[in-house]
C-alpha positions in Angstrom: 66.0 24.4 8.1 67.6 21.5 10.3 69.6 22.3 13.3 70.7 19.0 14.0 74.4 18.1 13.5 74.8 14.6 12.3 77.4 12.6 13.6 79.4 10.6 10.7 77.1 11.7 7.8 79.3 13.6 5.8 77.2 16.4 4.8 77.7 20.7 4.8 76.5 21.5 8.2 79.6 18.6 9.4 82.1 20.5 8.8 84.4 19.3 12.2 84.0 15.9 11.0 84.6 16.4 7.4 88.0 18.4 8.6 88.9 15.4 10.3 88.4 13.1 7.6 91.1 15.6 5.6 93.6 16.0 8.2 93.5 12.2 8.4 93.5 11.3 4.4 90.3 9.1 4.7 88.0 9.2 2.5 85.3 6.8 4.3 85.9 7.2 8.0 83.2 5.8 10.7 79.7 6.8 11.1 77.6 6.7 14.4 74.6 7.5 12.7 73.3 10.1 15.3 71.7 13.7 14.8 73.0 16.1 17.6 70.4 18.8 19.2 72.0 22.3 18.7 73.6 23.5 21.6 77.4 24.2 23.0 77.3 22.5 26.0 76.5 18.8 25.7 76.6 16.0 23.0 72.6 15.6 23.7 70.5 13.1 20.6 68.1 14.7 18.6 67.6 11.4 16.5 69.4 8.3 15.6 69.3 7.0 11.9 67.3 4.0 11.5 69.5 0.7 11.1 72.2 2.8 12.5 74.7 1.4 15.1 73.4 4.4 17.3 69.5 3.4 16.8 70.9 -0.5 17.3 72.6 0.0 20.9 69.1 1.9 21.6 70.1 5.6 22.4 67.3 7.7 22.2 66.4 11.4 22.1 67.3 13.4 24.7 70.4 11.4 25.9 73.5 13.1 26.0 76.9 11.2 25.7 79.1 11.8 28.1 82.0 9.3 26.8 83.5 7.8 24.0 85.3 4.8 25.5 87.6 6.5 27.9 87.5 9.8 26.9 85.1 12.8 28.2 82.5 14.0 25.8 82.1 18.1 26.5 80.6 19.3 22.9 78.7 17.7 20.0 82.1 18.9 18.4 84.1 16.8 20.9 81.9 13.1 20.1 82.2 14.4 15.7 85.8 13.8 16.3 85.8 10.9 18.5 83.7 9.3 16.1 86.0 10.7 12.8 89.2 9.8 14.5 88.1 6.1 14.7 87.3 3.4 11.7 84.4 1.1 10.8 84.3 -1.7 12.6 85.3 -0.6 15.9 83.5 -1.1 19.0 83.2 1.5 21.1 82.0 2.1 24.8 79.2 4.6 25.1 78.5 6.4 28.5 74.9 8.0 28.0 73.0 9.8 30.8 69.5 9.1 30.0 67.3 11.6 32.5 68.7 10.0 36.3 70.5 7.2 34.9 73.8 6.0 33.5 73.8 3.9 30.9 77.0 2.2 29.3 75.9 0.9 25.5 78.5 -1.2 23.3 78.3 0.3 19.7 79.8 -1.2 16.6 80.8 2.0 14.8 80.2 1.4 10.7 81.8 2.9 7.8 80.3 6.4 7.0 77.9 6.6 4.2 78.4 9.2 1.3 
């Protein structure tokens, strides 16, 4: 059993992201490539996918992302729609605190595998 949530993989346990896909009539929307640790209260990395635009701006385990380009990351839930909401091919501003520090990576989001 996996508790990670992935972040643009459409897959079962997605199901925020795959609602926003719906609600938006896309049937490939964009893909972080970013497995979330299970919890309510922050958008912390459990993994990134390798080759991923999330491995490739280097975030690492135990960050959490705080932003999405100007807006506030609370929940995994909130960054699954951030990241639905957009398309491939964006480039998007990610505010990471990584144990003391702040870190602002530049992310080019990709079109979400099947």
């Amino acid at each position: 059993f996996n508790s990670a949530r992935s972040v643009g993989h459409h897959k079962p346990t997605d199901l925020a992201a795959s609602d926003v896909y719906k609600r938006q009539g896309k049937d490939q929307g964009a893909e972080l490539g970013v497995s979330l640790e299970e919890e309510a209260e922050r958008a912390t990395v459990k993994a990134a996918t390798a080759g991923s635009p999330a491995e490739k701006a280097g975030l690492k385990p135990g960050d959490v992302i705080v932003r999405f380009n100007n807006d506030k990351v609370h929940t995994g839930d909130d960054l699954i729609e951030l990241v639905g909401a957009s398309s491939p091919g964006d480039r998007v501003t990610l505010e990471v605190q990584r144990g003391d520090e702040v870190l602002k990576l530049k992310v080019t989001l990709r079109k979400r595998s099947r």
